[in-house]
Each structure stands twice: as structure tokens, then as C-alpha cells.
C-alpha positions in Angstrom: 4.2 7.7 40.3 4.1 8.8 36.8 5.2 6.3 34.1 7.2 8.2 31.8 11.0 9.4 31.5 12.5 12.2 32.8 13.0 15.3 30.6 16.9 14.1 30.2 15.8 11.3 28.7 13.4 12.4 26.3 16.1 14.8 25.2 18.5 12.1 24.7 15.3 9.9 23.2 14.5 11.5 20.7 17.5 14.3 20.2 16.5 17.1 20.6 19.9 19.1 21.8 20.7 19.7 17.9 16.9 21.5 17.8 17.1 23.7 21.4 16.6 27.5 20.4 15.4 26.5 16.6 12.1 27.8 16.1 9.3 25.0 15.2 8.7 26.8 11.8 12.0 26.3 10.3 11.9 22.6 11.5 11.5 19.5 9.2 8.6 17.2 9.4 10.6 14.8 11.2 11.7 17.0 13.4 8.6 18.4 14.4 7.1 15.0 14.9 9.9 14.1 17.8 9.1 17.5 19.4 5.2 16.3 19.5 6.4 13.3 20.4 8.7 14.6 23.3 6.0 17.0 24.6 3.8 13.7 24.9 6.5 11.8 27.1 7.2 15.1 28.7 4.0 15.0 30.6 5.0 11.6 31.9 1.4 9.3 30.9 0.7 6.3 32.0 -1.2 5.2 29.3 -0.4 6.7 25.6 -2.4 7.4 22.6 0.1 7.5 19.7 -1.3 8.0 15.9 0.9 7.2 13.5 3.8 7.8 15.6 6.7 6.9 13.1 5.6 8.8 10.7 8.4 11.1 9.4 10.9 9.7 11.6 14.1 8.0 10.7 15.2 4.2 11.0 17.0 6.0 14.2 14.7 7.3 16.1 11.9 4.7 14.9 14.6 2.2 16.7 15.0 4.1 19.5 11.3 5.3 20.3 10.2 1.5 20.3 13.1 0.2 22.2 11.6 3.1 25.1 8.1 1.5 24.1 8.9 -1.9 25.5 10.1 -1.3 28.1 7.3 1.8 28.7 4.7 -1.2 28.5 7.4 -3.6 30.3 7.3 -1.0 33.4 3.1 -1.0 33.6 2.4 1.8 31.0 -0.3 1.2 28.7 -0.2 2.4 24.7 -3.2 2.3 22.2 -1.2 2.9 18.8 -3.2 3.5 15.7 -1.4 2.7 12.6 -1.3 1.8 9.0 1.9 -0.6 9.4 1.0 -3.9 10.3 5.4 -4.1 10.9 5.2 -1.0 12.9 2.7 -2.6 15.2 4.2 -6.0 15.1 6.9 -4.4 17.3 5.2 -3.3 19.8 1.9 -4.3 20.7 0.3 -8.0 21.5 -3.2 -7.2 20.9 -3.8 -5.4 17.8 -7.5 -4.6 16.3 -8.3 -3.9 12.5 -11.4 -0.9 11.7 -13.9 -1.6 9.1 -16.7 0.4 8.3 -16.6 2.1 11.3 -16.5 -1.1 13.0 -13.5 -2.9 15.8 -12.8 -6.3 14.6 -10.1 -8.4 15.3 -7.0 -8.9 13.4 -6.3 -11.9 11.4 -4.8 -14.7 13.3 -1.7 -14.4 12.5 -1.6 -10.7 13.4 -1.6 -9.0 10.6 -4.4 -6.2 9.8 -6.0 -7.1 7.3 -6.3 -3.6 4.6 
């Protein structure tokens, strides 16, 4: 089976019943980002490729969308999360990697990407 939530959930995820029938267009930023993000989960991965996920979302939805992270990654999903936010990938992920120069190295020891 597929790994990710039902459409109901994604709804309800990210909230999307105040944005049914609005056009994208007329949308904010934030808005639009949780209807990418939505059409993501809607396809139901098993593995996710999220870049710079949070950005434009509120403390809300940044809460929410990581609390449906864990326990994506919790239930045998797999995520590779490319950020700028050493806090934003504190949350989430145990392995993290820093790029330099066009080159994978690992992060400091004690977790933190180095800038």
C-alpha cells in the first residue's frame, strides 16, 4: 500500500475547505504553498522530496505538517528535506547532510548545518 493520507486528511492537514472553489491566482503565497503541498500528499508517496517546505506557511500549519511528518516517517515513509533551517530540520530528520561547493558532507556533530 501507499504511505500517504487519505484526501480527507490532507484537507483537514493543511485546510484547505476555506480555499475550495478559490482560484490559485487570487491565493496568497502561503496558501498556494499548502495546495503544492496537498497535491504532493495527495498522490500518496512513499518517499518525499520536500524543498523548503515551510516556507510561507504559518506557525499552524508548520505545527501541523511536521506532527503528519513523524509519524509519515514513524509508519515506513521516507523524506529527503532540503532546507535552509537547521530548527526546521531539527524536527524532523535524524540524518541531516550540509552542501558545499557542490559537494555532500556531513553536518557538524552536534547537528547543526554548518552555513
Amino acid at each position: 500500500g501507499r504511505s500517504g493520507p487519505p484526501d480527507g486528511v490532507v484537507t483537514a492537514l493543511l485546510g484547505l475547505e476555506e480555499l475550495m472553489g478559490r482560484r490559485i491566482g487570487r491565493l496568497s503565497g502561503g496558501m498556494r504553498r499548502r495546495v503544492s503541498i496537498a497535491m504532493a500528499l495527495l498522490q500518496r508517496p512513499r518517499c518525499l522530496l520536500m524543498d523548503e517546505a515551510f516556507s510561507g506557511l504559518d506557525e499552524t500549519y508548520r505545527h501541523r505538517l511536521t506532527q503528519w511528518l513523524l509519524d509519515f516517517l514513524k509508519g515506513g515513509g521516507c523524506l529527503l528535506w532540503c532546507s535552509h533551517s537547521p530548527e526546521e530540520l531539527s524536527r524532523v530528520c535524524v540524518q541531516q547532510l550540509r552542501m558545499e561547493g557542490g559537494h555532500l558532507f556531513p553536518a557538524s556533530p552536534a547537528g547543526a548545518i554548518q552555513p
